[in-house]
C-alpha positions as CSV (number, residue, x, y, z in Angstrom):
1,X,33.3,29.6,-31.9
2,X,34.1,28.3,-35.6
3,X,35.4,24.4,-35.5
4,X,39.0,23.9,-36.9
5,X,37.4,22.5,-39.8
6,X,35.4,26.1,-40.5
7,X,38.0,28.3,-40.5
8,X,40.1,25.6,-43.3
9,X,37.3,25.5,-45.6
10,X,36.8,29.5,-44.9
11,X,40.1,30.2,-46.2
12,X,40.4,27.8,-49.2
13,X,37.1,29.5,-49.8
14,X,38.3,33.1,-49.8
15,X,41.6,32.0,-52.0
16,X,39.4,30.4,-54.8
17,X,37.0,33.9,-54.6
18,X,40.3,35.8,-55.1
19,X,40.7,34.3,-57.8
20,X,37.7,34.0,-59.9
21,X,37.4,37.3,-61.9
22,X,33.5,37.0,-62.0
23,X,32.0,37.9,-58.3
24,X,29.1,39.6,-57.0
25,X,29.4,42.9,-58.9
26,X,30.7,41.5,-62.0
27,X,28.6,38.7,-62.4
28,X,29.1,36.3,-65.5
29,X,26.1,36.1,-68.1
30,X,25.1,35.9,-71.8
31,X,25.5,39.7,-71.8
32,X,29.6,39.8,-70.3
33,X,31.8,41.2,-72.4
34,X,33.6,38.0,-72.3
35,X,30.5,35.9,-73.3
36,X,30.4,38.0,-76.6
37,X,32.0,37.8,-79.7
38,X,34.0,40.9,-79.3
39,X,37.0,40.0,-81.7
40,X,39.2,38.8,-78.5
41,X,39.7,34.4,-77.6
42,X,37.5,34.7,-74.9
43,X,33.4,35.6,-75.8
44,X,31.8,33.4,-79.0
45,X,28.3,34.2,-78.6
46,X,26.2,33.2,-82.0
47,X,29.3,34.5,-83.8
48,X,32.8,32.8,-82.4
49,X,36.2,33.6,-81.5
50,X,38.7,35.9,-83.1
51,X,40.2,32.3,-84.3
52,X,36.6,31.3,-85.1
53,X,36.2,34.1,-87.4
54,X,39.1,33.7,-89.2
55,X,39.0,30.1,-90.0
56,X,35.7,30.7,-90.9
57,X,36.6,33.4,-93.0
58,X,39.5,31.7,-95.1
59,X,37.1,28.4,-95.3
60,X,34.5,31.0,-96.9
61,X,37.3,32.1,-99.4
62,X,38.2,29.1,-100.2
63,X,34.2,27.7,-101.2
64,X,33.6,28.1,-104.9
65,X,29.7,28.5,-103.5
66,X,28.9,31.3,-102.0
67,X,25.7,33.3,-101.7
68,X,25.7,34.1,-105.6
69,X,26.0,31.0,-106.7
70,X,25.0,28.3,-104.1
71,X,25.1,24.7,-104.3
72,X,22.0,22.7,-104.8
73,X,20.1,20.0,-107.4
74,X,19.8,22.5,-109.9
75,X,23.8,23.6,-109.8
76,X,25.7,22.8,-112.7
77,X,28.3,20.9,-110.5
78,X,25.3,18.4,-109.5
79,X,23.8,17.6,-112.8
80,X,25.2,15.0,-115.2
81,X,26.5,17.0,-117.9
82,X,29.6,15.7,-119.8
83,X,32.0,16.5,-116.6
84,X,33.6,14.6,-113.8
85,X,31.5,16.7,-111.1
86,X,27.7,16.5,-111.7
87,X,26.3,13.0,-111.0
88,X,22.6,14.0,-110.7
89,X,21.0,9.9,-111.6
90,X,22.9,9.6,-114.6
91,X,26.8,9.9,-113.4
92,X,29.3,12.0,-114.1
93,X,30.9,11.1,-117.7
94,X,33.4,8.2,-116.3
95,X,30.5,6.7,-114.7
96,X,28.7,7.0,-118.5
97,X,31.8,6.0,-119.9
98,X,31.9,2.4,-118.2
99,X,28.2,1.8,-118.7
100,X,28.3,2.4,-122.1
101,X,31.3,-0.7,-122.2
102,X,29.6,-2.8,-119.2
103,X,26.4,-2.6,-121.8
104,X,28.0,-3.6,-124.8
105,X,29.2,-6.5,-123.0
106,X,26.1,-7.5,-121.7
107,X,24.7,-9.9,-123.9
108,X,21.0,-9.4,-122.6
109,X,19.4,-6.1,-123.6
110,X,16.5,-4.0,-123.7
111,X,14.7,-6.6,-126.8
112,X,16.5,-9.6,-125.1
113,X,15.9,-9.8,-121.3
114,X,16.9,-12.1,-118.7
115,X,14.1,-14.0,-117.1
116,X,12.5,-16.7,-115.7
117,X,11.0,-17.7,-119.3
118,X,14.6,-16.7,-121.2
119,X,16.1,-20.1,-122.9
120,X,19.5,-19.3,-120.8
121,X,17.4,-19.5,-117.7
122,X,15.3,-22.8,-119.0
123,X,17.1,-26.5,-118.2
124,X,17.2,-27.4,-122.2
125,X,20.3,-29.5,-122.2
126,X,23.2,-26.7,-122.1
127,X,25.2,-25.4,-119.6
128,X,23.1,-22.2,-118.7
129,X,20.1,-22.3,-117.3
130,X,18.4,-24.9,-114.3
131,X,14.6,-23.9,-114.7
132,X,12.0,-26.6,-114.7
133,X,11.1,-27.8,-118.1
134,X,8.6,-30.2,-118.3
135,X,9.8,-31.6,-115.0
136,X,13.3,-31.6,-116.3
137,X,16.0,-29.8,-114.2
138,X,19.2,-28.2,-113.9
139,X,22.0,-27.5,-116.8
140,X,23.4,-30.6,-118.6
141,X,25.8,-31.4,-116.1
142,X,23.4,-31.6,-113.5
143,X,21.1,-33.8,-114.9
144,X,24.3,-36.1,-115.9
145,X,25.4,-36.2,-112.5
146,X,21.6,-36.7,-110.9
147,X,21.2,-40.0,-113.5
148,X,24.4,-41.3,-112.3
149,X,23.3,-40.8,-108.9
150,X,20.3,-42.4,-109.3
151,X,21.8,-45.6,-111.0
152,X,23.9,-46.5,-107.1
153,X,21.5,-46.3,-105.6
154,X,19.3,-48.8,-104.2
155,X,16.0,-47.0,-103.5
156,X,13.9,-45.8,-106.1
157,X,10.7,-44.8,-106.8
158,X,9.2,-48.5,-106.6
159,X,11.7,-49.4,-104.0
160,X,11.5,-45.6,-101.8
161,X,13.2,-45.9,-98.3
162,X,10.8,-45.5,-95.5
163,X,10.2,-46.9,-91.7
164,X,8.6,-49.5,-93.2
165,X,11.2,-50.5,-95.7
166,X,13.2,-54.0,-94.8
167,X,16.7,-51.8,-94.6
168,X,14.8,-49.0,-92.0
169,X,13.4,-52.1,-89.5
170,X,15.4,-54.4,-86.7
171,X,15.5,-58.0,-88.7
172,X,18.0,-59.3,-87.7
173,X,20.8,-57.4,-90.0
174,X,22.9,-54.6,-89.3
175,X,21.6,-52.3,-92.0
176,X,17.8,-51.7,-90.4
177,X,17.1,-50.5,-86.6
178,X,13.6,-49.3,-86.2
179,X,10.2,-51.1,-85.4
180,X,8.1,-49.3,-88.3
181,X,6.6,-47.6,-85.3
182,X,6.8,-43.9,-84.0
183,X,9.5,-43.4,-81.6
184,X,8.9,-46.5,-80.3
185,X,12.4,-46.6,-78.3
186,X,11.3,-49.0,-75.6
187,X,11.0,-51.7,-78.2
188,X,13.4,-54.8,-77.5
189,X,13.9,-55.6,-80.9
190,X,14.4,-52.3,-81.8
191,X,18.1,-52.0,-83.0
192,X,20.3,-53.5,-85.6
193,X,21.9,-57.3,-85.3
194,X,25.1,-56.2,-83.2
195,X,22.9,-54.1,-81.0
196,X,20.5,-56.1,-80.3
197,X,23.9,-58.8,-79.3
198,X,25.5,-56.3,-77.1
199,X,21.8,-55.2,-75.5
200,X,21.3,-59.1,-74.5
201,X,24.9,-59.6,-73.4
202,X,24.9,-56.5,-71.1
203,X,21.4,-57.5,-69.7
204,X,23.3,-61.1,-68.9
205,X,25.9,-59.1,-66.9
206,X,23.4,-56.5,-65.3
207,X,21.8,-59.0,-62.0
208,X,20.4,-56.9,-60.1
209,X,17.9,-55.1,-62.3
210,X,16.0,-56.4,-65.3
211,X,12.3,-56.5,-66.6
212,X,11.3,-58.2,-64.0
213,X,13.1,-55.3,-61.3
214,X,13.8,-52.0,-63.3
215,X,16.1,-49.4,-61.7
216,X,14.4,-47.1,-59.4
217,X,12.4,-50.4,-58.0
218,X,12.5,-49.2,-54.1
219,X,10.9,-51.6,-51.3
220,X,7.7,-49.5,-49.7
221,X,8.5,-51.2,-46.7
């Protein structure tokens, strides 16, 4: 005897086969009359709808290209030919139009390039170009600016800043703080003057660990 359960799912079965329109002897395929484009809303097939077709058919009328006279690189309409449609790789005649003025304000043409070797692009003493002349560099301005630079400041070229320079080394003055040495961090007169103050007054205060008892310094008893 069917469960409860059986005879629920038997009935909502039997409603939902009543109504489906496509059963056993009328089964639903790519040959159905309402698979095909038959001119009703239902079938579309390869072809479409009855809307289908007619949008297609009013988008048809409305293209300029049909089958006579079809769009490509050879059209008319895509080559660059006095009129505001063809661009082909000259443009249409606006985009001629503003290359013929962008051109005649360009001041560097076919017998006067820009380059690397072009006086605009060469550091001699104006404000246009920064290329290296003879070890000379940037426009007028720069160079101005670089000299004045140069005069403030205290290391030059027979005087050049390095770990080994006075100002770079812990001696005693708060300028230097290095040893001349390589990372050499564990240095005690590494530092500046004030640092090398604070380090000593902070060892004074630390009593339980110092050189002599460094921190982890466990008994291994």
């Amino acid at each position: 005897m069917p469960s409860q359960i059986d005879l629920i799912s038997d009935k909502f079965r039997q409603e939902l086969v009543a109504r489906n329109v496509y059963n056993e002897k009328q089964n639903y395929d790519s040959s159905h009359p309402n698979a095909n484009s038959d001119g009703d809303e239902k079938g579309k097939n390869e072809i479409g709808s009855s809307v289908d077709i007619l949008s297609r058919t009013d988008n048809v009328t409305k293209n300029m290209y049909g089958e006579k006279n079809q769009y490509g690189t050879e059209h008319p309409n895509a080559n660059s030919d006095g009129d505001e449609k063809g661009k082909n790789e000259i443009g249409n005649s606006t985009d001629v139009k503003k290359r013929t003025e962008l051109l005649a304000k360009n001041i560097y043409k076919s017998n006067n390039k820009y380059g690397s070797e072009h006086p605009n692009a060469l550091s001699n003493d104006d404000e246009k170009g920064r290329g290296d002349v003879n070890g000379k560099i940037g426009t007028l301005t720069d160079i101005q600016k670089r000299n004045e630079n140069i005069v403030k400041n205290t290391y030059k070229s027979d005087n050049s800043y390095s770990t080994e320079h006075p100002n770079a080394r812990g001696n005693g003055d708060d300028k230097g703080k290095g040893t001349g040495k390589f990372l050499d961090v564990y240095n005690y007169s590494a530092g500046s003057k004030t640092d090398v103050n604070e380090r000593t007054s902070n060892t004074k205060v630390n009593v339980k660990y110092n050189s002599n008892k460094t921190y982890p310094d466990f008994p291994t008893k």
